[in-house]
N, CA, C and O atoms as a GROMACS GRO file, in nm:
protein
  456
    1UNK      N    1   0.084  -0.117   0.000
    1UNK     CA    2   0.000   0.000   0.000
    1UNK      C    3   0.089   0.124   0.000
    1UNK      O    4   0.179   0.136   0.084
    2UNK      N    5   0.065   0.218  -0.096
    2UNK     CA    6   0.166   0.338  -0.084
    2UNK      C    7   0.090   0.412   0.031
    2UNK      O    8  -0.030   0.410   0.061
    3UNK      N    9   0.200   0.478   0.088
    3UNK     CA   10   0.172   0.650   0.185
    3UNK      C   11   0.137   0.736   0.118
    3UNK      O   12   0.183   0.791   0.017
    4UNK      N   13   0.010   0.753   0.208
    4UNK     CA   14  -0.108   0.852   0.199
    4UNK      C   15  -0.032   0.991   0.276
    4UNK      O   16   0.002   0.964   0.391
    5UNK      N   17  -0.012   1.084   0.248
    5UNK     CA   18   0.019   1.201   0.282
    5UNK      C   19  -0.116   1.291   0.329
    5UNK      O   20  -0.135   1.404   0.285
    6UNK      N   21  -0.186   1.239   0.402
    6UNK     CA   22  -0.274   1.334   0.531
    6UNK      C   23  -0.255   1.446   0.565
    6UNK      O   24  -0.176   1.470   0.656
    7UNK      N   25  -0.332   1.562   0.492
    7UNK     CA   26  -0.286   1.664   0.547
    7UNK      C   27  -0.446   1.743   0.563
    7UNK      O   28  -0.486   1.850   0.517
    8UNK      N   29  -0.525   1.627   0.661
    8UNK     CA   30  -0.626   1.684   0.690
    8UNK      C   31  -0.668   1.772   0.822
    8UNK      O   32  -0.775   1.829   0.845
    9UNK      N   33  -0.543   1.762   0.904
    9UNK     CA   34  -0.572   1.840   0.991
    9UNK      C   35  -0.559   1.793   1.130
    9UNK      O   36  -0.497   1.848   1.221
   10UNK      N   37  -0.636   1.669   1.135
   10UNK     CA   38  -0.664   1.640   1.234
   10UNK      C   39  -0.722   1.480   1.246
   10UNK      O   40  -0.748   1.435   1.134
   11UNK      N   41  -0.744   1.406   1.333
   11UNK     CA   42  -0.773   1.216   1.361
   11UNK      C   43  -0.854   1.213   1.475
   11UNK      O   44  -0.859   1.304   1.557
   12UNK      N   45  -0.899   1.139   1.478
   12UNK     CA   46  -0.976   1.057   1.614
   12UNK      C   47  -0.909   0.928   1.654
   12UNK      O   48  -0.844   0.848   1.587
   13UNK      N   49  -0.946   0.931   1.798
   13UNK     CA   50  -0.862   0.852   1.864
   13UNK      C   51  -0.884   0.788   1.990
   13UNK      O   52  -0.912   0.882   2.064
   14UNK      N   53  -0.888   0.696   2.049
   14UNK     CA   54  -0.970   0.620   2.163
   14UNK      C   55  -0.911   0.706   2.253
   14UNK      O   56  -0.802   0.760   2.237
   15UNK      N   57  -1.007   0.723   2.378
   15UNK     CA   58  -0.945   0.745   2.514
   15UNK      C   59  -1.026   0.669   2.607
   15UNK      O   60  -1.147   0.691   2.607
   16UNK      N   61  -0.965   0.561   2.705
   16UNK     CA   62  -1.003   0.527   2.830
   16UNK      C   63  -0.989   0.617   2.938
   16UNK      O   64  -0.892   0.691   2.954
   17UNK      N   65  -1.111   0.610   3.030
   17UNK     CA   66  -1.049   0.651   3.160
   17UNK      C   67  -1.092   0.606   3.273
   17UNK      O   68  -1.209   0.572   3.288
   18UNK      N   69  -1.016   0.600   3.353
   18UNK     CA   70  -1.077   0.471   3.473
   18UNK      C   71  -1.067   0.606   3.614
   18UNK      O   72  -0.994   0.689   3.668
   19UNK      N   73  -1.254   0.522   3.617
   19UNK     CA   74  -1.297   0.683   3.739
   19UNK      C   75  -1.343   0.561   3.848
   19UNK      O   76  -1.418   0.464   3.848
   20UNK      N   77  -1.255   0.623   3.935
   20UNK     CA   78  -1.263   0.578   4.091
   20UNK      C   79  -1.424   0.524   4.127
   20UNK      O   80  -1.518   0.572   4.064
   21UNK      N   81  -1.444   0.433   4.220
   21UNK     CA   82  -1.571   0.373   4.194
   21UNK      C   83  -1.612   0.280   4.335
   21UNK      O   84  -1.514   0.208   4.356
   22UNK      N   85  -1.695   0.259   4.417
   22UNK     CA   86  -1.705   0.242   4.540
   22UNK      C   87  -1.669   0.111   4.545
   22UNK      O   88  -1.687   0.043   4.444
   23UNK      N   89  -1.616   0.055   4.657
   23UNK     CA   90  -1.526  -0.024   4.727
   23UNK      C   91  -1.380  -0.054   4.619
   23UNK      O   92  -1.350  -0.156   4.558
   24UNK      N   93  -1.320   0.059   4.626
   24UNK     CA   94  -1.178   0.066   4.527
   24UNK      C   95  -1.191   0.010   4.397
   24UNK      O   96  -1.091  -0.021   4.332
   25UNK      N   97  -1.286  -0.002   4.362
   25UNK     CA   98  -1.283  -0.060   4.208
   25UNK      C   99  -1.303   0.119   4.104
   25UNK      O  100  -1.332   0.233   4.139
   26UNK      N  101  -1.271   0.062   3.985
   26UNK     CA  102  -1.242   0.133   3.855
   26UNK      C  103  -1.362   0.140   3.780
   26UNK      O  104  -1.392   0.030   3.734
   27UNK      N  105  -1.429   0.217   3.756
   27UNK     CA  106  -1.540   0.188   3.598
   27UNK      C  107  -1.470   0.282   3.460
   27UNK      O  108  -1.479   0.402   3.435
   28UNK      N  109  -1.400   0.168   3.388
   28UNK     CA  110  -1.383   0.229   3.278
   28UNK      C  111  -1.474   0.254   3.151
   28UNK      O  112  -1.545   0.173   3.092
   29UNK      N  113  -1.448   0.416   3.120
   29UNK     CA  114  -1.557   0.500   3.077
   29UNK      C  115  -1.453   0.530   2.911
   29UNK      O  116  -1.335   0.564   2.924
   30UNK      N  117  -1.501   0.516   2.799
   30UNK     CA  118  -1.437   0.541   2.705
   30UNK      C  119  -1.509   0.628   2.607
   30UNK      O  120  -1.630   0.604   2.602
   31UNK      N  121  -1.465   0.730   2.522
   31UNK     CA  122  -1.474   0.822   2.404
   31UNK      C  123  -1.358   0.808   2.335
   31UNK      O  124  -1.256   0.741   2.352
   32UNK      N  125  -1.398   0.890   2.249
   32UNK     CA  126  -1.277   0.975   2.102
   32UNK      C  127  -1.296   1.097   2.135
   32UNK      O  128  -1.379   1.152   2.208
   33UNK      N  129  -1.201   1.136   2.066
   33UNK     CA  130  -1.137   1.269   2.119
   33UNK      C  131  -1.030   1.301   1.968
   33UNK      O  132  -0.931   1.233   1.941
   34UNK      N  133  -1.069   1.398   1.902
   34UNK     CA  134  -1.062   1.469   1.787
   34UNK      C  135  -0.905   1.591   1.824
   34UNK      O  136  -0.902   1.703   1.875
   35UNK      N  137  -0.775   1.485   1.759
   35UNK     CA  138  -0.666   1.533   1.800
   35UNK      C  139  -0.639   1.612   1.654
   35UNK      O  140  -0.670   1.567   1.543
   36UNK      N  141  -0.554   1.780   1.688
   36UNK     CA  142  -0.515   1.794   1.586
   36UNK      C  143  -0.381   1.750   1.539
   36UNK      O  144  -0.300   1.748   1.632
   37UNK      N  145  -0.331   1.715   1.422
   37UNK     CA  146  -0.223   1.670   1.367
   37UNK      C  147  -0.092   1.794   1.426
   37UNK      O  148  -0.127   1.908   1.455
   38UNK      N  149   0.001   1.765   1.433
   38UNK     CA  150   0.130   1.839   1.470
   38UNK      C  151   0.248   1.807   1.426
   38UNK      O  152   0.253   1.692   1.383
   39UNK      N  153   0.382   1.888   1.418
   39UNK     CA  154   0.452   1.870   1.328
   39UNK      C  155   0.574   1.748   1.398
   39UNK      O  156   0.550   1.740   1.518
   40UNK      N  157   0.659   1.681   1.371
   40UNK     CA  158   0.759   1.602   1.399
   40UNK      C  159   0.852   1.703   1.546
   40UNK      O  160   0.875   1.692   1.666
   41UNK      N  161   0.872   1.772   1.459
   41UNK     CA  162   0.912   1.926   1.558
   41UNK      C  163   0.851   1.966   1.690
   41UNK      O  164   0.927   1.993   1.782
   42UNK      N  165   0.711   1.973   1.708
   42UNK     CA  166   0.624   1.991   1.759
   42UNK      C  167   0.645   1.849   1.870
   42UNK      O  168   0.688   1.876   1.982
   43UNK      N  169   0.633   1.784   1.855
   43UNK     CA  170   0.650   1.638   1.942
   43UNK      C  171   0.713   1.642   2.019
   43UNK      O  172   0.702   1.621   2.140
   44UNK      N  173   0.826   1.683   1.928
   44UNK     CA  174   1.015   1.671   2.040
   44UNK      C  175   0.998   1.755   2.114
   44UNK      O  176   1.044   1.761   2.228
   45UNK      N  177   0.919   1.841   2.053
   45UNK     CA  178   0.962   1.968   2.178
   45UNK      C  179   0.845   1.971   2.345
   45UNK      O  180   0.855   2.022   2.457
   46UNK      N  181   0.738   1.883   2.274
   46UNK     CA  182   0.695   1.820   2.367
   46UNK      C  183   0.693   1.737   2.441
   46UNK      O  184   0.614   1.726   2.535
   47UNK      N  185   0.802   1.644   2.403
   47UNK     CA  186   0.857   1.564   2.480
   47UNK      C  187   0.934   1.632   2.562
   47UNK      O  188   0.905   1.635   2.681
   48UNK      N  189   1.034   1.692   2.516
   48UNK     CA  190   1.120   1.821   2.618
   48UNK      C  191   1.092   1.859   2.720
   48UNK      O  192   1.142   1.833   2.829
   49UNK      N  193   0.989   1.940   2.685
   49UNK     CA  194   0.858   2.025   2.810
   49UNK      C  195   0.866   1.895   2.893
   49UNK      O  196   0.946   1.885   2.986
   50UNK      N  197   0.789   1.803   2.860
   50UNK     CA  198   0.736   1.707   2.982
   50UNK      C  199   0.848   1.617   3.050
   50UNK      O  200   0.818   1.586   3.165
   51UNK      N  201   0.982   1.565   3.002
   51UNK     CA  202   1.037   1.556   3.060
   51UNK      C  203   1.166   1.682   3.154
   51UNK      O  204   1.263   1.655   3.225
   52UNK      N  205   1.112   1.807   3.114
   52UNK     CA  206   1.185   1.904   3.242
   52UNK      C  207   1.025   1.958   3.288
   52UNK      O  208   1.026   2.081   3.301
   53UNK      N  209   0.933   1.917   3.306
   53UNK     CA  210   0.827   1.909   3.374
   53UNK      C  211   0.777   2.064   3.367
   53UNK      O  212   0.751   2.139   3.462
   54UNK      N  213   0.771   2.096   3.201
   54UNK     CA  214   0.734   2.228   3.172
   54UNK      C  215   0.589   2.236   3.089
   54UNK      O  216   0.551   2.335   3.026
   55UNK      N  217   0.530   2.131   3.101
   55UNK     CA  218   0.419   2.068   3.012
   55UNK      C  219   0.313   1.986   3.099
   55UNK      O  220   0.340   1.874   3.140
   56UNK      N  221   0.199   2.045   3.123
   56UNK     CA  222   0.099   1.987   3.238
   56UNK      C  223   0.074   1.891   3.104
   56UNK      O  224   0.110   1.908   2.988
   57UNK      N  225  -0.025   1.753   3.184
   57UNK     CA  226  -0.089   1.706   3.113
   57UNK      C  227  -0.228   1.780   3.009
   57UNK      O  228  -0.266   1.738   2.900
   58UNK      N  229  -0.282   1.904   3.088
   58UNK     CA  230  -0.411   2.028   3.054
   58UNK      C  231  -0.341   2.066   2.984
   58UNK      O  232  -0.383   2.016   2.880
   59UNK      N  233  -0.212   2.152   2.944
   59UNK     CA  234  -0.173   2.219   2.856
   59UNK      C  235  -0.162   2.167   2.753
   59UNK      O  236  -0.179   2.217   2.642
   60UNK      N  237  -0.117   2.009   2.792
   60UNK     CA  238  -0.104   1.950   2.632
   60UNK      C  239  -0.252   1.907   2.553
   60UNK      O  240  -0.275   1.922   2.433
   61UNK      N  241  -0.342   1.849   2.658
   61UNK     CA  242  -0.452   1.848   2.574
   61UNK      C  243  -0.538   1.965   2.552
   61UNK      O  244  -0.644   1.955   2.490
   62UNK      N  245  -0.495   2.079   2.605
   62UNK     CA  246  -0.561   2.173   2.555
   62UNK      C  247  -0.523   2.275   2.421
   62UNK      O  248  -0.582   2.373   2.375
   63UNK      N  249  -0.377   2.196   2.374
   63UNK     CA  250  -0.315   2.237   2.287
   63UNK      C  251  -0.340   2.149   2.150
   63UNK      O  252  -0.327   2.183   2.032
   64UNK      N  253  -0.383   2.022   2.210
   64UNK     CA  254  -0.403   1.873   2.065
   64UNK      C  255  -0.553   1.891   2.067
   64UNK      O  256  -0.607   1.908   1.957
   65UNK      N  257  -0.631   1.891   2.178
   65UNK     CA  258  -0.765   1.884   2.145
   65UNK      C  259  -0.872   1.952   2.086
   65UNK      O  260  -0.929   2.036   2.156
   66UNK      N  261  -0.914   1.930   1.966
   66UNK     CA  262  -1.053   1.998   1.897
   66UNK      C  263  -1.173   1.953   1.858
   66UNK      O  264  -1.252   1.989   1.771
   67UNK      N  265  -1.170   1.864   1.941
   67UNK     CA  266  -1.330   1.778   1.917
   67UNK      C  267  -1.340   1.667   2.020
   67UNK      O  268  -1.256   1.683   2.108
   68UNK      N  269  -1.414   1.564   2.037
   68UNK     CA  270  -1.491   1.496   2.075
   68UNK      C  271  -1.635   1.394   2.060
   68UNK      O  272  -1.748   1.442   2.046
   69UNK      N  273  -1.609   1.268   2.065
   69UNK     CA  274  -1.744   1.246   2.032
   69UNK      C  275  -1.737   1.138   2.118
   69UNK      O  276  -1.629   1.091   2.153
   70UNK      N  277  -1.884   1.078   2.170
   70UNK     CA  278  -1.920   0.988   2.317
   70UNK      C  279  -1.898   1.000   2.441
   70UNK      O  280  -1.870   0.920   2.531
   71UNK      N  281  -1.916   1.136   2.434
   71UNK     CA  282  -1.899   1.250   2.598
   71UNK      C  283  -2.047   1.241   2.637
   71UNK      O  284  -2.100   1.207   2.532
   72UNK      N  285  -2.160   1.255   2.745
   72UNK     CA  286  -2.223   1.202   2.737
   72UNK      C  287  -2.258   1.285   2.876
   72UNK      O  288  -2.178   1.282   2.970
   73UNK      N  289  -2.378   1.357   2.882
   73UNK     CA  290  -2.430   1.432   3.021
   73UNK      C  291  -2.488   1.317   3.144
   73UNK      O  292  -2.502   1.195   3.128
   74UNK      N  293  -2.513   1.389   3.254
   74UNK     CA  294  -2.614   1.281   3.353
   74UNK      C  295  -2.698   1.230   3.270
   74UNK      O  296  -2.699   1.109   3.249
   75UNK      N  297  -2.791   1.326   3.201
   75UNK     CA  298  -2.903   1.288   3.133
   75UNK      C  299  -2.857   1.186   3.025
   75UNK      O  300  -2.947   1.105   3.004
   76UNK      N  301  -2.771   1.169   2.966
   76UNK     CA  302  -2.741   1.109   2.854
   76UNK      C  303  -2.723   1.179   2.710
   76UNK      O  304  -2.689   1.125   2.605
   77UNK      N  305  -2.748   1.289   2.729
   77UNK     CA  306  -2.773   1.404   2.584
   77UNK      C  307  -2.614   1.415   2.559
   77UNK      O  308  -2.541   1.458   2.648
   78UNK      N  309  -2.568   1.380   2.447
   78UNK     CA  310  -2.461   1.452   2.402
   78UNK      C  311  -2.373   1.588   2.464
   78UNK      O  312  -2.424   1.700   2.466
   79UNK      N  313  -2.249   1.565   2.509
   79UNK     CA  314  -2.168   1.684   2.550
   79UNK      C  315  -2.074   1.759   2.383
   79UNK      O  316  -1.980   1.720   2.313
   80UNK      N  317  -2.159   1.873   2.382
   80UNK     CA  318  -2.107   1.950   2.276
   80UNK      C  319  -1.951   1.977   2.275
   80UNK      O  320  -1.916   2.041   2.374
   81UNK      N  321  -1.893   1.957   2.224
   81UNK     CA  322  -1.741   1.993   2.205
   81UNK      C  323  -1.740   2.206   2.200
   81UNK      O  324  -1.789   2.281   2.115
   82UNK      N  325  -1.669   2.236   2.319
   82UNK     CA  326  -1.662   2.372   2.339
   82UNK      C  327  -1.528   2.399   2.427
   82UNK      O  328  -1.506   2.326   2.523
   83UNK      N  329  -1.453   2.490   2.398
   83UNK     CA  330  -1.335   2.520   2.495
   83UNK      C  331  -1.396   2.506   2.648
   83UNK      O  332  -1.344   2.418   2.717
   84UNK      N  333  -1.513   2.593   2.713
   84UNK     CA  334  -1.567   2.594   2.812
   84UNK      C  335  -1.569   2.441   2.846
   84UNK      O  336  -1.480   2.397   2.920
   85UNK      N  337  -1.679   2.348   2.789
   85UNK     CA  338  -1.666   2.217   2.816
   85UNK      C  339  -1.553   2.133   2.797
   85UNK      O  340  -1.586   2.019   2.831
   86UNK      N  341  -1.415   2.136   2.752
   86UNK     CA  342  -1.306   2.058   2.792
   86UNK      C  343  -1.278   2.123   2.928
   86UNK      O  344  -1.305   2.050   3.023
   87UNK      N  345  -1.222   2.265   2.962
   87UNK     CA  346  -1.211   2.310   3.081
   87UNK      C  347  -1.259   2.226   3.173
   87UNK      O  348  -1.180   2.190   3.260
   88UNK      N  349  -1.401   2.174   3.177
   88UNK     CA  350  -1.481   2.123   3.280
   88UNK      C  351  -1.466   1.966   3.241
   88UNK      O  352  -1.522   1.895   3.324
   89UNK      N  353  -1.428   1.923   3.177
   89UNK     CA  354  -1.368   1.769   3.128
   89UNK      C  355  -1.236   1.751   3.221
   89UNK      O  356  -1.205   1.668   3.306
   90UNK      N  357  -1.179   1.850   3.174
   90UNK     CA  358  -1.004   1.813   3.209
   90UNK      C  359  -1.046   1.874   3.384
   90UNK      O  360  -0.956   1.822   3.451
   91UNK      N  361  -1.097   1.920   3.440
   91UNK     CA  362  -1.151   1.933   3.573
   91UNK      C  363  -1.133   1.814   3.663
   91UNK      O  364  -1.059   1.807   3.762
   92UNK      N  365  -1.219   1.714   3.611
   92UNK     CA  366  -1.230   1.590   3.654
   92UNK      C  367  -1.090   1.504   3.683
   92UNK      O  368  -0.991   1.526   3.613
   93UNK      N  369  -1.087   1.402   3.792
   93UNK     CA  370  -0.956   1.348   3.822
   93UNK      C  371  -0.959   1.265   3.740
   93UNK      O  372  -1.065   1.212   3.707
   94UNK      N  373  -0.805   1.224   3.671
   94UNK     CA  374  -0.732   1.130   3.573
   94UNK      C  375  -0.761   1.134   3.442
   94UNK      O  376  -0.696   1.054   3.376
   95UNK      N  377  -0.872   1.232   3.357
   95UNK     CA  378  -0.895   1.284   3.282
   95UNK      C  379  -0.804   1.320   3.154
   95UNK      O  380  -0.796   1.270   3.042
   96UNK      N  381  -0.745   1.417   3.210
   96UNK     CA  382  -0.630   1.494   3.161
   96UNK      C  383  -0.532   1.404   3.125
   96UNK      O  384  -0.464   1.414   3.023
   97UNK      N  385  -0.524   1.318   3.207
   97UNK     CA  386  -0.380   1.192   3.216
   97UNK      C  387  -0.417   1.121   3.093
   97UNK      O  388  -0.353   1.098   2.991
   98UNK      N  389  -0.539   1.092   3.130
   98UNK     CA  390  -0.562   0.971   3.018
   98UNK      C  391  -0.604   0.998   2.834
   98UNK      O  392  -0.586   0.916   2.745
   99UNK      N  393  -0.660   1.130   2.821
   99UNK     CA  394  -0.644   1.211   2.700
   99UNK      C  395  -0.531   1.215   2.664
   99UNK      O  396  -0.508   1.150   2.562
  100UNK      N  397  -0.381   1.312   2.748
  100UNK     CA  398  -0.267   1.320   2.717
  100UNK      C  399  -0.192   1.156   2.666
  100UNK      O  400  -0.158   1.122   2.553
  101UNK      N  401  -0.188   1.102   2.756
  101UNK     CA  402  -0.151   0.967   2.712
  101UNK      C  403  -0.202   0.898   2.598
  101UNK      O  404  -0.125   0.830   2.530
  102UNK      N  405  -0.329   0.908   2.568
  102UNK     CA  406  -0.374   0.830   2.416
  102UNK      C  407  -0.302   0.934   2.339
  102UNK      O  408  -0.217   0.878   2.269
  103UNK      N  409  -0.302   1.085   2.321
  103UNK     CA  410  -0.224   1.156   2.254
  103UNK      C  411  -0.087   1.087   2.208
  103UNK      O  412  -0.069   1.047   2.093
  104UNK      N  413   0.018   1.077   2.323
  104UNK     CA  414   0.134   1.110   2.284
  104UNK      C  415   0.145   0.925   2.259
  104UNK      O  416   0.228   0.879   2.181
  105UNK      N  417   0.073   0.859   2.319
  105UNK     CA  418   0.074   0.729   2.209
  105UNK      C  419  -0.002   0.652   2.029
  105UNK      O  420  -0.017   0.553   1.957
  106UNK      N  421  -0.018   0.759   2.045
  106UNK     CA  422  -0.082   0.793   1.900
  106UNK      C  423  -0.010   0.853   1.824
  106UNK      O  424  -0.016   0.828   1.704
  107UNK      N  425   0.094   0.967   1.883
  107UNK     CA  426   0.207   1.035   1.800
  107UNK      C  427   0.356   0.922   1.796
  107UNK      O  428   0.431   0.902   1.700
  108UNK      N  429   0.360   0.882   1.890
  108UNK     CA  430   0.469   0.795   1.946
  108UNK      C  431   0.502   0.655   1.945
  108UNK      O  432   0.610   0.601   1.971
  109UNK      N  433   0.345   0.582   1.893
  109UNK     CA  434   0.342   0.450   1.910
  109UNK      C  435   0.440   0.368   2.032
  109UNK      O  436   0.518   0.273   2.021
  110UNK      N  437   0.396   0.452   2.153
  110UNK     CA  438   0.437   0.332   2.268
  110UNK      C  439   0.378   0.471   2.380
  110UNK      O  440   0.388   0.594   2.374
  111UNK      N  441   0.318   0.380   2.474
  111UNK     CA  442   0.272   0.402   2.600
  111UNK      C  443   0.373   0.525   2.677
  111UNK      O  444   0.488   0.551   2.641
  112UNK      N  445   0.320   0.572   2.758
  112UNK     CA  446   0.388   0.703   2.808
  112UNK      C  447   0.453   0.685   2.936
  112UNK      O  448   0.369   0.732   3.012
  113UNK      N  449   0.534   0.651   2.995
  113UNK     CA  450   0.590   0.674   3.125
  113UNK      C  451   0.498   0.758   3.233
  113UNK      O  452   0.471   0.875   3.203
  114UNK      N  453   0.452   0.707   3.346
  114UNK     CA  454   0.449   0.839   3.438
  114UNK      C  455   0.537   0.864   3.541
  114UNK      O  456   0.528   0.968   3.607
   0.00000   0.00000   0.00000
């Protein structure tokens, strides 16, 4: 198969996240999450940041993220993709972790150190 040169912008991409849950158990809760594409350049230097610990996990997904889909209210109604509503996404504990991490293993093809 030849290489496709993608220069659409942007991908979707799984995210798990495992939310704390009564008697120490996990309920893992999963969406996509609409990453924009970035340059080779862009990576390294994000790798940089995060290993001299100049790069929150929020900054980075608030820097890759532009969409969303299977976000999902109490009610069940669709959570609209809005700067305001990631704010209140990445709010939530392990959130942030687990967005950033499908990120930089999606750019990186291998799992992220914490």
């Amino acid at each position: 198969m030849a290489f496709k040169l993608d220069e659409s912008g942007s991908y979707q991409w799984p995210v798990t996240v495992e939310i704390p849950s009564d008697g120490g158990e996990y309920i893992k809760q999963s969406f996509e999450v609409k990453f924009k594409r970035i340059t080779q350049t862009r990576i390294r230097e994000i790798g940089n940041e995060i290993e001299a610990n100049k790069l929150t996990d929020v900054d980075l997904v608030k820097e890759v993220t532009i969409g969303w889909d299977g976000i999902e209210d109490e009610k069940g109604d669709e959570v609209v993709f809005s700067s305001g509503k990631l704010k209140t996404l990445l709010d939530r504990p392990r959130v942030a972790t687990a967005i950033g991490t499908a990120f930089l293993e999606s750019v990186m093809g291998a799992k992220r150190k914490n």
